[in-house]
C-alpha positions in Angstrom: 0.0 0.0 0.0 1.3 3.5 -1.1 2.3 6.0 1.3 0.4 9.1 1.2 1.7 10.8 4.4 5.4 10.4 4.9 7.7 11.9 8.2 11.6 12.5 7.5 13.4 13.1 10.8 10.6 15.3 12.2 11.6 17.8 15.2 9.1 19.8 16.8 10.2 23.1 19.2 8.2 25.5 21.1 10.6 27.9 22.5 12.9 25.6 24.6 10.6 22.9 24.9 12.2 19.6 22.5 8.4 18.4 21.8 9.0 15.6 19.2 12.4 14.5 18.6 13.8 12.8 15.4 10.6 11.0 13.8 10.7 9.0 10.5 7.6 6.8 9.4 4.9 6.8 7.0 1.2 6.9 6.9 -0.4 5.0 4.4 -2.9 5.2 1.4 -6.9 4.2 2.5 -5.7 3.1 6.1 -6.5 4.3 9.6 -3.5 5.0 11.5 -3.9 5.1 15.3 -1.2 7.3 17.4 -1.3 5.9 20.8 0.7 6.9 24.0 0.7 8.7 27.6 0.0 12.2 28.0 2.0 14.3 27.5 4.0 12.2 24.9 4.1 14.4 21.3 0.8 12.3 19.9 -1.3 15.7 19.2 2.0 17.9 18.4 3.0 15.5 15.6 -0.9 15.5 14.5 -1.1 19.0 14.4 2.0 19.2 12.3 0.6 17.4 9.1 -1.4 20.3 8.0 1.0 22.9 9.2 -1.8 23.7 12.2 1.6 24.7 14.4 1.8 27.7 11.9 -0.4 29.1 14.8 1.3 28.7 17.5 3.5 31.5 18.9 7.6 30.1 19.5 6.9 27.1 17.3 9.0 25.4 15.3 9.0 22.4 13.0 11.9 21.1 11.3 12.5 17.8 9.2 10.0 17.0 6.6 6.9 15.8 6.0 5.1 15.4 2.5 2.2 14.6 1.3 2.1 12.5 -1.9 5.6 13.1 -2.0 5.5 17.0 -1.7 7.1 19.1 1.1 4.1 20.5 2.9 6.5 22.8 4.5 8.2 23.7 1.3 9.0 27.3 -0.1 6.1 28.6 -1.1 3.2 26.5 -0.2 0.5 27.8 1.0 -0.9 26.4 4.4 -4.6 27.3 3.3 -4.1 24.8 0.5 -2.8 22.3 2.5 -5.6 22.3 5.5 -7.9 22.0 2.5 -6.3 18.6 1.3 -5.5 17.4 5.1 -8.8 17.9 7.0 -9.3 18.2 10.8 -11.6 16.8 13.5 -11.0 18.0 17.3 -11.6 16.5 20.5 -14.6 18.7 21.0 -17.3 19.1 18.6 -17.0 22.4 17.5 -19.8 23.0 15.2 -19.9 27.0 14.4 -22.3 28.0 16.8 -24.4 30.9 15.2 -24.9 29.0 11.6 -27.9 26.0 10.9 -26.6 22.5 10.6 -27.0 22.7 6.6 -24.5 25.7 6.7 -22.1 24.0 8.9 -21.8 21.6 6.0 -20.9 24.0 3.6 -18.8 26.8 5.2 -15.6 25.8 4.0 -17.2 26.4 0.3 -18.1 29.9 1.8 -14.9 30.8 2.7 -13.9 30.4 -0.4 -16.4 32.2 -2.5 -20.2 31.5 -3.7 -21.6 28.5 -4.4 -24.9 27.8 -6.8 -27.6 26.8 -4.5 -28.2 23.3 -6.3 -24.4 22.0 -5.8 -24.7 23.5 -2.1 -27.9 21.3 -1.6 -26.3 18.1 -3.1 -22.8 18.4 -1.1 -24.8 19.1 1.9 -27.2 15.8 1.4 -24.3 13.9 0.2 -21.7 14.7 3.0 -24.2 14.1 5.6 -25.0 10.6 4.5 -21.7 9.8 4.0 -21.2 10.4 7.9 -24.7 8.7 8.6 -26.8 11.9 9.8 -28.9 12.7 6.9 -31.5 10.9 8.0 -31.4 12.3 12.0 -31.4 15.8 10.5 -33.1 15.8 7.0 -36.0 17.5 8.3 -34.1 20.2 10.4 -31.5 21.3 8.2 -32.2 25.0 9.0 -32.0 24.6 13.1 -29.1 25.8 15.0 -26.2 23.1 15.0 -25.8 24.0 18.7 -29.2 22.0 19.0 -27.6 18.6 18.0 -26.6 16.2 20.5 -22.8 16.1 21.1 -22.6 13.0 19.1 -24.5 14.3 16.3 -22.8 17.5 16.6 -19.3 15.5 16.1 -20.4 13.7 12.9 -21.5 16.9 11.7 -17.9 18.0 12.4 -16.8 15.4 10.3 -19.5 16.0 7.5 -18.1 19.6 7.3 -14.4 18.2 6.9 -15.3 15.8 4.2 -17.1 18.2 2.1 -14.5 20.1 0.8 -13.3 16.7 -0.4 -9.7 16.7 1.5 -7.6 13.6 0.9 -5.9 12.7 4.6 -8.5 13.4 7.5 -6.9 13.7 11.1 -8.8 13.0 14.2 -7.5 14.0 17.9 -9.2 12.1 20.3 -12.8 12.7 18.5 -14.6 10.7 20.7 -13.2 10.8 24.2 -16.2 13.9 24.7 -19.2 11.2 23.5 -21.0 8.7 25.3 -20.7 4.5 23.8 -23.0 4.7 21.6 -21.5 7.8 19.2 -18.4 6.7 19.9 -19.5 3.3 18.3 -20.8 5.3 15.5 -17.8 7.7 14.8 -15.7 4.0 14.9 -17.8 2.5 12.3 -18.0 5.8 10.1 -13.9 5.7 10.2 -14.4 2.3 8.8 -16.3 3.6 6.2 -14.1 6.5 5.3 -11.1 4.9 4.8 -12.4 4.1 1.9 -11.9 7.5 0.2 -9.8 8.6 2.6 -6.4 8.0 5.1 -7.0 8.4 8.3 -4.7 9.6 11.4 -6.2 9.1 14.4 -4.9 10.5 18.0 -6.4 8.2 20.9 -5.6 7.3 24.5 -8.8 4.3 24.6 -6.0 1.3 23.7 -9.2 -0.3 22.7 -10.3 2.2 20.5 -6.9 1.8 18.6 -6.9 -1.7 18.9 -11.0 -2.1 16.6 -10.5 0.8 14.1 -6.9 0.9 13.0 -4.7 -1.1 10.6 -1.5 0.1 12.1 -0.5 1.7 15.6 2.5 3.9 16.2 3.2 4.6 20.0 5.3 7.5 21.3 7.0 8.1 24.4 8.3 11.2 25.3 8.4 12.9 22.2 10.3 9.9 20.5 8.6 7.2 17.7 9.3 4.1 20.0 7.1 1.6 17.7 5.1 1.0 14.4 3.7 -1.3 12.8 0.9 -3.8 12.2 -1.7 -2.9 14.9 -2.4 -6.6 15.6 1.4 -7.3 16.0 1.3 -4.0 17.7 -1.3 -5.3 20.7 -0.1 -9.1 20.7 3.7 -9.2 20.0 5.3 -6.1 20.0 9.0 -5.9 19.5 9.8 -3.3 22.3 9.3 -3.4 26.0 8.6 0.0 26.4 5.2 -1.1 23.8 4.7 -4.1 26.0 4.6 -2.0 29.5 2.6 0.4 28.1 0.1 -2.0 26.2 -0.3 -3.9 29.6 -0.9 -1.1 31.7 2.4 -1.1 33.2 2.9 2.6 33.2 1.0 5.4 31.3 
């Protein structure tokens, strides 16, 4: 399987602060990728630096590379708009935009970037809402206030509004650690159904979680890769201790 996501010697700073240290290793092509490890450990801050989100960040600084079908994302004169367009985002909180309807949630990002004919609104709006499994929940209150969805719902929705400006890579930190089982059970069976169309990164500290939706798990310690690979080799047999303690509930 091709790499569509790859990390060359990856070092993150913020001031003084040696975040991520030294990280090479792929993510591939129509795969969900699961980022496990304790708090604290560089999971989010690499995340965050595969669509350039530390561009925000005061004292910042990322060095290394990382591509994106073989292009340097943080290459001269490449815009970072351009790239969070192709490498979506979903946070830890749903954040739907609190003073818009649910059907304009879907289609801000097309806002942002100009007008769009009512007809092709109305079809990406149906279409990226059934993709994510809410069409049906909402179909007959697309005008109501997202704010009125329920947390779960408002988190697919999340999702639906990342997918409809058709991004290639779609990261996830921690999106379900705010829901209850059951949309947690449906956000892991949509990510089943994305990868599809889609690679997936996902940020989690549920072991579980990582262990049902991902195809391979990479855990980090302390700002350093310390594993990768097959997430069933990963969970069963993996070929560093630290992995095993962690894994086992050693330490964490």
């Amino acid at each position: 399987m091709n790499a569509k996501v790859e990390l060359y010697d990856l070092n993150i700073h913020f001031g003084g602060n040696h975040a991520v240290k030294n990280v090479t290793m792929d993510f591939r092509e129509n795969s969900v990728t699961a980022i496990i490890g304790p708090s604290g450990c560089g999971k989010s801050t690499v995340l965050r630096s595969l669509n350039r989100m530390h561009d925000l960040t005061a004292g910042a600084r990322v060095s290394g590379k990382v591509t994106l079908d073989g292009h340097d994302i943080y290459g001269k004169g490449i815009d970072p708009v351009f790239i969070r367009r192709r490498v979506g985002m979903v946070f830890q909180k749903p954040n739907p935009f609190p003073a818009m309807s649910i059907h304009d949630n879907v289609i801000a990002g097309y806002r942002l970037n100009g007008h769009i004919a009512r007809a092709e609104a109305e079809e990406i709006v149906e279409s990226s809402l059934r993709r994510v499994a809410l069409w049906e929940e909402v179909k007959d209150r697309l005008k109501a206030n997202a704010m009125e969805l329920s947390g779960g719902q408002q988190q697919r929705l999340c999702i639906a509004r990342t997918i409809a400006v058709k991004p290639e890579v779609i990261l996830m930190d921690e999106p379900a650690s705010a829901l209850d089982p059951l949309s947690t059970l449906k956000i892991e069976e949509l990510m089943e159904e994305l990868k599809e169309k889609y690679t997936i990164i996902i940020v989690t500290h549920n072991m579980q979680q990582a262990a049902r939706v991902s195809d391979v798990t990479a855990f980090f310690y302390l700002g350093e890769l310390i594993e990768c690979g097959e997430t069933k080799k990963i969970f069963t047999n993996p070929d560093k201790k630290q992995t095993e303690d962690y894994i086992t509930g050693r330490f964490g």
